[in-house]
C-alpha atoms as an extended CHARMM CRD file, in Angstrom:
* protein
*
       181  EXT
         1         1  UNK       CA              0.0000000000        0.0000000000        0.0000000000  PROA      1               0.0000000000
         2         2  UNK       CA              1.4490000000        2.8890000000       -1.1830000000  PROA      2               0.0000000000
         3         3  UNK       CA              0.4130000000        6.5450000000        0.8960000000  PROA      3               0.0000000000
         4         4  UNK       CA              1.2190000000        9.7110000000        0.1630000000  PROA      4               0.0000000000
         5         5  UNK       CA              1.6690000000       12.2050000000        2.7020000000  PROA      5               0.0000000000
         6         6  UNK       CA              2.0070000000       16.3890000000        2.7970000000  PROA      6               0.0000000000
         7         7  UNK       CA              1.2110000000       18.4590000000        5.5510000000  PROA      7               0.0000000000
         8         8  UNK       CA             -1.5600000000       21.0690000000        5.1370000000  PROA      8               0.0000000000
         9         9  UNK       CA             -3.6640000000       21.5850000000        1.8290000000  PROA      9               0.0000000000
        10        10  UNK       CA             -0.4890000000       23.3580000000        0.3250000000  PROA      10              0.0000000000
        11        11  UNK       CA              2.2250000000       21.6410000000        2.5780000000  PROA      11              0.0000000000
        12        12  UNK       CA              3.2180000000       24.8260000000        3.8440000000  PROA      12              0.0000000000
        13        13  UNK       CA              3.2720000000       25.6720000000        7.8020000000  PROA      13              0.0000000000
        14        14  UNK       CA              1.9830000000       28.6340000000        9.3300000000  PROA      14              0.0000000000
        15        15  UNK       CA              3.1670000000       32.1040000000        8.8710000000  PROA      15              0.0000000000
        16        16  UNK       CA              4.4080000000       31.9080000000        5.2110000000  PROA      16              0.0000000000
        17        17  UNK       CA              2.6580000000       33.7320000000        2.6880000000  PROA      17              0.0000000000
        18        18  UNK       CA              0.3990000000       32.0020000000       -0.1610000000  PROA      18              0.0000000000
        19        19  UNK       CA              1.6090000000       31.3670000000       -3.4130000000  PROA      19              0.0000000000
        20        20  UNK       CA              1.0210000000       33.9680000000       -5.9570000000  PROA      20              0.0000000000
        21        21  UNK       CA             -1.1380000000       31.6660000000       -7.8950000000  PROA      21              0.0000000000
        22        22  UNK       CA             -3.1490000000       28.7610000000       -6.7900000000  PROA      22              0.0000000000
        23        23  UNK       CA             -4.6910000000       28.3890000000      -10.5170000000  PROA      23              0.0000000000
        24        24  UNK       CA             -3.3950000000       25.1690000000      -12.4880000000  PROA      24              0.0000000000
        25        25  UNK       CA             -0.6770000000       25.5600000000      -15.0830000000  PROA      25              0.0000000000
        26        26  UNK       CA             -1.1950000000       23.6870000000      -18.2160000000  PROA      26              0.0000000000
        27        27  UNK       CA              2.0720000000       24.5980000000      -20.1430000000  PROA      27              0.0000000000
        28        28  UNK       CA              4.6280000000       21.7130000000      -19.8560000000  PROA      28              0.0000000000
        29        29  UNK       CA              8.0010000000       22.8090000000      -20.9580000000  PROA      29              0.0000000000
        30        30  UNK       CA              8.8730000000       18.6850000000      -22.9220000000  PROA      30              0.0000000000
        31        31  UNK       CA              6.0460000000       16.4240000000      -23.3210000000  PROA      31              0.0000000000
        32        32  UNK       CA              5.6490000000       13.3860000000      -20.9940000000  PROA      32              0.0000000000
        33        33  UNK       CA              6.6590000000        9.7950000000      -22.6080000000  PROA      33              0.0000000000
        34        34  UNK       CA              5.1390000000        8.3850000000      -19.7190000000  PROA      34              0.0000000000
        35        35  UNK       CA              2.0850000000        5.9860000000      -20.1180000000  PROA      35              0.0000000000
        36        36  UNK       CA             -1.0060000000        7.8390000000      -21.3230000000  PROA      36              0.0000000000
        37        37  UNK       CA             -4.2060000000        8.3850000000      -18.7780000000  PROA      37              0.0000000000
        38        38  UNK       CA             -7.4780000000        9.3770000000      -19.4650000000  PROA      38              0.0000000000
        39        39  UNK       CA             -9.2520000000       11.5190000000      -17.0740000000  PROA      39              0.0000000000
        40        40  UNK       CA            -12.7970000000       13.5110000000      -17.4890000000  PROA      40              0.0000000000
        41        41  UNK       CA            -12.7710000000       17.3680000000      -17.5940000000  PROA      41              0.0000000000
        42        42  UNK       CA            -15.2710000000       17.7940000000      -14.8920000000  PROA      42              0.0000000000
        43        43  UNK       CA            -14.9500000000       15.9000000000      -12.1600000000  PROA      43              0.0000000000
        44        44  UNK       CA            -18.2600000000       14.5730000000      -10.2360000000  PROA      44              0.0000000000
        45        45  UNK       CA            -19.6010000000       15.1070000000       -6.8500000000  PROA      45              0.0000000000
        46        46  UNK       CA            -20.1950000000       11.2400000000       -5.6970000000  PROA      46              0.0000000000
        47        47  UNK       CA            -24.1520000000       10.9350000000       -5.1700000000  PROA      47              0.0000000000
        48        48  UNK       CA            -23.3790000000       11.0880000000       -1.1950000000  PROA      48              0.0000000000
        49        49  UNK       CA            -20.9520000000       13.6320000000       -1.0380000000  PROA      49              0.0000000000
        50        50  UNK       CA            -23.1370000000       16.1650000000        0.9050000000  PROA      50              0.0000000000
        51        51  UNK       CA            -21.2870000000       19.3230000000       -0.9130000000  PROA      51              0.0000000000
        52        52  UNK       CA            -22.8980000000       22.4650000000       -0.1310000000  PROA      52              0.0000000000
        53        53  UNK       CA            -24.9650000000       23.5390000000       -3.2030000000  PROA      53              0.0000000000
        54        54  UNK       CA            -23.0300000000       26.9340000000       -2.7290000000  PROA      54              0.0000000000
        55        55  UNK       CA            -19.5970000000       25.3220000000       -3.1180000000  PROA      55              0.0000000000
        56        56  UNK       CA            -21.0040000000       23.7550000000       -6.3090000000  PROA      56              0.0000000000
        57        57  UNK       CA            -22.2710000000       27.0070000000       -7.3310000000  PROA      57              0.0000000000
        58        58  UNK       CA            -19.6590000000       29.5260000000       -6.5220000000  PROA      58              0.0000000000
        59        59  UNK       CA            -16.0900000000       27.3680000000       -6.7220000000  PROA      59              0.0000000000
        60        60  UNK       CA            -14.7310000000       25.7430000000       -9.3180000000  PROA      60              0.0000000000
        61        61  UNK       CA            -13.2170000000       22.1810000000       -7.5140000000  PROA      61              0.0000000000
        62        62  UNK       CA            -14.7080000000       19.9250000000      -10.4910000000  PROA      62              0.0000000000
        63        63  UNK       CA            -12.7360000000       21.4690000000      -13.0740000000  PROA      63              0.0000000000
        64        64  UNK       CA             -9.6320000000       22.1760000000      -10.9260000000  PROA      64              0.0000000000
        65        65  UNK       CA             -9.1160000000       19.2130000000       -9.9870000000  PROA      65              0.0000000000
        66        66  UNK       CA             -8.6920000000       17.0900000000      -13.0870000000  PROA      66              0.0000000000
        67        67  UNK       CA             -6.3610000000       20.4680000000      -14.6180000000  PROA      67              0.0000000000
        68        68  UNK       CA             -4.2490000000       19.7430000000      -11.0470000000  PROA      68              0.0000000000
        69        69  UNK       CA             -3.5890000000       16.5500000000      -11.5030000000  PROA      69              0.0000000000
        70        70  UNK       CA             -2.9010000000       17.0140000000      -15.2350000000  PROA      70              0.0000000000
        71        71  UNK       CA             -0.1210000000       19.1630000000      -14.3490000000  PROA      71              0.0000000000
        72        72  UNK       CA              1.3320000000       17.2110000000      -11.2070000000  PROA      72              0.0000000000
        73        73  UNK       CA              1.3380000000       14.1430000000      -13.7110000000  PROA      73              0.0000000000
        74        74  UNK       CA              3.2160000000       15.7500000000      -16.3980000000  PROA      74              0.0000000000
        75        75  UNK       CA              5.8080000000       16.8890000000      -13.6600000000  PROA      75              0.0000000000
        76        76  UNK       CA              6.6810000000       12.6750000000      -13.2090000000  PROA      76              0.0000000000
        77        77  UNK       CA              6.3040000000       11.9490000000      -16.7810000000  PROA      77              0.0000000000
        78        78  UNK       CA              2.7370000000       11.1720000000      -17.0200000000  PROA      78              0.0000000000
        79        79  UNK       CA              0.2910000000       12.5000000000      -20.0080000000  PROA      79              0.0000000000
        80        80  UNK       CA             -2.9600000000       13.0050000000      -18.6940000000  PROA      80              0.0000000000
        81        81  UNK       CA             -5.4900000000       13.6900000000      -21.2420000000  PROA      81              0.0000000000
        82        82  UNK       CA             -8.7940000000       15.4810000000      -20.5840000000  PROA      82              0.0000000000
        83        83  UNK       CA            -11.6970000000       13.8440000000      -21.8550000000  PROA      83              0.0000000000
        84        84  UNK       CA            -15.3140000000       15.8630000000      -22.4510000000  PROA      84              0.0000000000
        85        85  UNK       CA            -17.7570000000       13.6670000000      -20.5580000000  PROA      85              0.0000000000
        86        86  UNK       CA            -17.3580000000       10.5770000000      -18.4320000000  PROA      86              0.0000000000
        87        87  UNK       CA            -14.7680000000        8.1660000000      -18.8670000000  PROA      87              0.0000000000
        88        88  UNK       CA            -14.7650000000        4.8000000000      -19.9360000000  PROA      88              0.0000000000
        89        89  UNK       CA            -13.5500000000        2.3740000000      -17.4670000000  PROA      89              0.0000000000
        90        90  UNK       CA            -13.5840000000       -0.3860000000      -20.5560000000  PROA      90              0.0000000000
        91        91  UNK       CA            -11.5170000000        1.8030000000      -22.8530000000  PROA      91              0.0000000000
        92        92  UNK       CA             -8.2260000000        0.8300000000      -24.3170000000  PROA      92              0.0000000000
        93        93  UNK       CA             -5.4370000000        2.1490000000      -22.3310000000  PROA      93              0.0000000000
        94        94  UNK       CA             -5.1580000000        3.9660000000      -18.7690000000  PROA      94              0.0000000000
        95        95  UNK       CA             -8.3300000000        5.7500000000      -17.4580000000  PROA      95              0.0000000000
        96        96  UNK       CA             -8.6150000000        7.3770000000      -14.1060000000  PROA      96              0.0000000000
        97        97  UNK       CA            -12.2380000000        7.5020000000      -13.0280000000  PROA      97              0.0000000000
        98        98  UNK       CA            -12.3040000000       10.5060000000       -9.7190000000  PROA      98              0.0000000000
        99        99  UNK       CA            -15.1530000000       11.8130000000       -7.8930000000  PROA      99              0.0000000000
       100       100  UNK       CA            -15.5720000000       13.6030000000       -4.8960000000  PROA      100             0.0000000000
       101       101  UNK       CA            -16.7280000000       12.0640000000       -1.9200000000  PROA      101             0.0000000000
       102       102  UNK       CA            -17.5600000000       15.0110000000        0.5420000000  PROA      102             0.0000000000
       103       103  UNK       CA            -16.3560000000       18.4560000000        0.9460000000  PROA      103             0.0000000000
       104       104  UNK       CA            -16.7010000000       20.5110000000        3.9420000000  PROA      104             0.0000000000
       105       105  UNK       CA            -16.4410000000       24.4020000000        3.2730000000  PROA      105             0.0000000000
       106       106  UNK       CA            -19.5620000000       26.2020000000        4.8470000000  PROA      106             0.0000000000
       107       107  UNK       CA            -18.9640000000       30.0930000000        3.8500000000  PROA      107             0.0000000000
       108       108  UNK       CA            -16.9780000000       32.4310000000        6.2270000000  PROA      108             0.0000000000
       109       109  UNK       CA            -13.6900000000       31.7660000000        4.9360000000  PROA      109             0.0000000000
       110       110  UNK       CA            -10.9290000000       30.9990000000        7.9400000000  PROA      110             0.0000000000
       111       111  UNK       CA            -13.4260000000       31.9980000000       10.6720000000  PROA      111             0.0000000000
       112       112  UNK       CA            -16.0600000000       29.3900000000        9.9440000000  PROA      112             0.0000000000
       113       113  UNK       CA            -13.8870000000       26.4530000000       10.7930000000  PROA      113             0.0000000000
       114       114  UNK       CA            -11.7340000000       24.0480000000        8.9570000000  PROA      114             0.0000000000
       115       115  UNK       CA            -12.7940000000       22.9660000000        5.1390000000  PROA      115             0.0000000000
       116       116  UNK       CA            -11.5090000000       19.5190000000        3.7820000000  PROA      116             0.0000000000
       117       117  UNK       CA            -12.1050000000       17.4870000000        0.3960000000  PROA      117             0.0000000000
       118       118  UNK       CA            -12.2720000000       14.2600000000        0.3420000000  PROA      118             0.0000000000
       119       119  UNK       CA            -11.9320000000       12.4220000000       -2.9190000000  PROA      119             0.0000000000
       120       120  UNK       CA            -12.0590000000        8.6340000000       -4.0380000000  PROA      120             0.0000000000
       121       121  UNK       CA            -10.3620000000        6.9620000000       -7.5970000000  PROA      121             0.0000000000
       122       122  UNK       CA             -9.5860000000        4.1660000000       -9.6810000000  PROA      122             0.0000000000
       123       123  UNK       CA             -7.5520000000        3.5760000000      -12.3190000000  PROA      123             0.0000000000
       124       124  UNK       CA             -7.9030000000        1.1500000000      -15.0410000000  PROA      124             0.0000000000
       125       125  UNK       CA             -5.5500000000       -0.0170000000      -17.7390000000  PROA      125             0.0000000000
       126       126  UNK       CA             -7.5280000000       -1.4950000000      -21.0240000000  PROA      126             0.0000000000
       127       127  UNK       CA            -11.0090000000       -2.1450000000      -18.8180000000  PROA      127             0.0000000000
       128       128  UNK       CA             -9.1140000000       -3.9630000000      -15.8630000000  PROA      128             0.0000000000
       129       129  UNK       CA             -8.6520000000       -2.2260000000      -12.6190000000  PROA      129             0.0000000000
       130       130  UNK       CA             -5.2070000000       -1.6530000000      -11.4560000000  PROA      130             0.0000000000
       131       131  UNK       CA             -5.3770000000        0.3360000000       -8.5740000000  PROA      131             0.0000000000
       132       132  UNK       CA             -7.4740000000        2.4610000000       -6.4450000000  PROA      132             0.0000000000
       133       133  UNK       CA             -7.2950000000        5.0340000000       -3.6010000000  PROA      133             0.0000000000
       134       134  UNK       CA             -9.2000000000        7.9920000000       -1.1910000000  PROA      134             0.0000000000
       135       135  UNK       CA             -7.6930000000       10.8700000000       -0.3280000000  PROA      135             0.0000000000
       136       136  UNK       CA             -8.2750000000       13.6690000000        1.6570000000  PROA      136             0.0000000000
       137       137  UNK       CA             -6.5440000000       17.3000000000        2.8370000000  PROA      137             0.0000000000
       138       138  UNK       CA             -7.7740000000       19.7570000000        5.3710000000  PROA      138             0.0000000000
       139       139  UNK       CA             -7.0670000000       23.5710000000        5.2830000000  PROA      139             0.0000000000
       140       140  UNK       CA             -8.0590000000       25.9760000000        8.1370000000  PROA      140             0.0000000000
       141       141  UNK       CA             -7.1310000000       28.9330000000        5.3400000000  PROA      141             0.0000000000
       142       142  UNK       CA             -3.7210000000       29.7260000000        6.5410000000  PROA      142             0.0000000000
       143       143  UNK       CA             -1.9680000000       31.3620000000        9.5770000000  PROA      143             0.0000000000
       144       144  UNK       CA             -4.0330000000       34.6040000000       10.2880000000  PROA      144             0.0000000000
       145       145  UNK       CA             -6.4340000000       34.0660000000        7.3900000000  PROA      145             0.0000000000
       146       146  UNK       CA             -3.9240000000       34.5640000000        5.1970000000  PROA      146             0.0000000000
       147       147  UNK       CA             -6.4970000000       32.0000000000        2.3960000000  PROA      147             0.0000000000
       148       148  UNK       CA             -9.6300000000       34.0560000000        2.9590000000  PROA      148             0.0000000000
       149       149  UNK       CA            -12.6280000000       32.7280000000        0.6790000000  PROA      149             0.0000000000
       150       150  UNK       CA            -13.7460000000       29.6910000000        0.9900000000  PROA      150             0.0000000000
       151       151  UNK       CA            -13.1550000000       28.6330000000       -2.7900000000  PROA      151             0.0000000000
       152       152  UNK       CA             -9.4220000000       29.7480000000       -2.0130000000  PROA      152             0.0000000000
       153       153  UNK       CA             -9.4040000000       27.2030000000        1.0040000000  PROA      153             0.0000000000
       154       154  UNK       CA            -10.4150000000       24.6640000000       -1.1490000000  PROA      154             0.0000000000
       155       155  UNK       CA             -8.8670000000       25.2420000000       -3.9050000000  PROA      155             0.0000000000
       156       156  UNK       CA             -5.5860000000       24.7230000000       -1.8130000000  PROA      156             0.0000000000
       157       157  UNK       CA             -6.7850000000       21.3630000000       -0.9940000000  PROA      157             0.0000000000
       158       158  UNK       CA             -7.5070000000       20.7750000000       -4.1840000000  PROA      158             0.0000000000
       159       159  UNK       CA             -4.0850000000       21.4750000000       -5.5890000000  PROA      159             0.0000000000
       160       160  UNK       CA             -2.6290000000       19.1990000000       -2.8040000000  PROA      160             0.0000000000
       161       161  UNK       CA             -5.0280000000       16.4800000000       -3.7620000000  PROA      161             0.0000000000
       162       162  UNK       CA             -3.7410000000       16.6910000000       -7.4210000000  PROA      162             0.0000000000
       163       163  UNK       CA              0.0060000000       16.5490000000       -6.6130000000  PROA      163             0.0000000000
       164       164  UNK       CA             -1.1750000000       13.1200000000       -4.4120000000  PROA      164             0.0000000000
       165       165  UNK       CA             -2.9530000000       11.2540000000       -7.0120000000  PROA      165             0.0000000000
       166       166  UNK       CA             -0.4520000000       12.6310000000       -9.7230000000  PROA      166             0.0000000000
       167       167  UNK       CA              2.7130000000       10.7390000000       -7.2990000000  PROA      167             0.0000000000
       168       168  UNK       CA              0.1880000000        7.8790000000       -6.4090000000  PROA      168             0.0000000000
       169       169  UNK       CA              0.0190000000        7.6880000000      -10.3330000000  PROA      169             0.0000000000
       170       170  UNK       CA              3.5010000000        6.7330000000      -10.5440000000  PROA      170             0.0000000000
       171       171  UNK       CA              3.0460000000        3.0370000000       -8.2870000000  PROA      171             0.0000000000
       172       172  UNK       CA             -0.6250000000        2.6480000000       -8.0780000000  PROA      172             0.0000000000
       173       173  UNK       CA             -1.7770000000        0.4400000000       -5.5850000000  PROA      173             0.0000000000
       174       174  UNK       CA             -5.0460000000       -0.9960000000       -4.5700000000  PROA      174             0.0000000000
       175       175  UNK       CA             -7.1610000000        0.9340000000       -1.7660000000  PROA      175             0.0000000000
       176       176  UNK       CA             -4.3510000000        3.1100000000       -0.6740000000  PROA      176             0.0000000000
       177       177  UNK       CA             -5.0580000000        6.1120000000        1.4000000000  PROA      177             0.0000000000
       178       178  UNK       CA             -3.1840000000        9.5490000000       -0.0630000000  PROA      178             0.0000000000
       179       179  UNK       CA             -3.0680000000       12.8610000000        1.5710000000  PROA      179             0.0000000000
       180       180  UNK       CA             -3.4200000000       12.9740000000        5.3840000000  PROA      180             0.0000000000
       181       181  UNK       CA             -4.1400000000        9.7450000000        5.9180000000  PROA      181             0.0000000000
């Protein structure tokens, strides 16, 4: 079992200041020769997943996601193609099939409490699956508030979440737990 582990959302401690930009970054300076992996667009909120119809509404997690973990993949040699739609599981060559499971990010920013995402995969190679995993990260929004909106909180989970299944994408394992497990 193969787990992943970072400290924070953005595996940075308190007191340091946030990154400039928290949006993904598409550009790759070579291409990856890495094995190809499919993975949708838009992510989905699993049918359980209690997310607050105003996270849904007002952040942007479902299409962050998949654009993180595009460019954490491409960092370890991985091509991660974004696919319109669902994904086939049955489909010739690697798919990666995400959803989220819950997220926790009432509005208030860093004074209404901790927000976490918690998010569940599998990945298949030509219809059989080859791995799986659940992940999770936690942000409080920073030392003094320093990650005020709630999208911003979660976005920094987000992007941590990415950089875990992009490494866990390197040895995938069955059921392993990534992130702050």
């Amino acid at each position: 079992m193969l787990i992943v582990m970072m400290s924070g959302c953005g595996g940075t401690t308190g007191g340091t200041k946030p990154e400039a930009s928290t949006k993904p970054q598409t550009a790759v300076t070579s291409a990856p020769s890495g094995p190809a992996v499919s993975v949708a667009k838009r992510i989905n909120y699993g049918k359980h997943s209690n997310v607050p119809d105003k996270v849904k509404a007002e952040c942007t997690l479902d299409t962050q996601l998949p654009a993180y973990i595009k460019t954490f993949a491409g960092e370890s040699d991985i091509a991660v193609k974004l696919k319109d739609g669902a994904v086939n599981k049955k489909a010739k060559g690697r798919v990666l099939n995400v959803e989220f499971s819950n997220v926790v990010g009432s509005g208030g920013g860093a004074w209404s409490g901790a927000k976490f995402v918690a998010v569940k995969g599998e990945l298949f190679e030509n219809g059989k699956k080859i791995g799986s995993f659940n992940g999770r990260r936690t942000s409080g929004g920073g030392f003094f508030g320093a990650y005020k909106g709630t999208c911003k909180i979660l976005d920094r989970c987000v992007k941590a979440l990415g950089k875990d299944i992009a490494l866990w994408m390197i040895d995938p394992s069955m059921d392993a737990m990534i992130g702050e497990f």
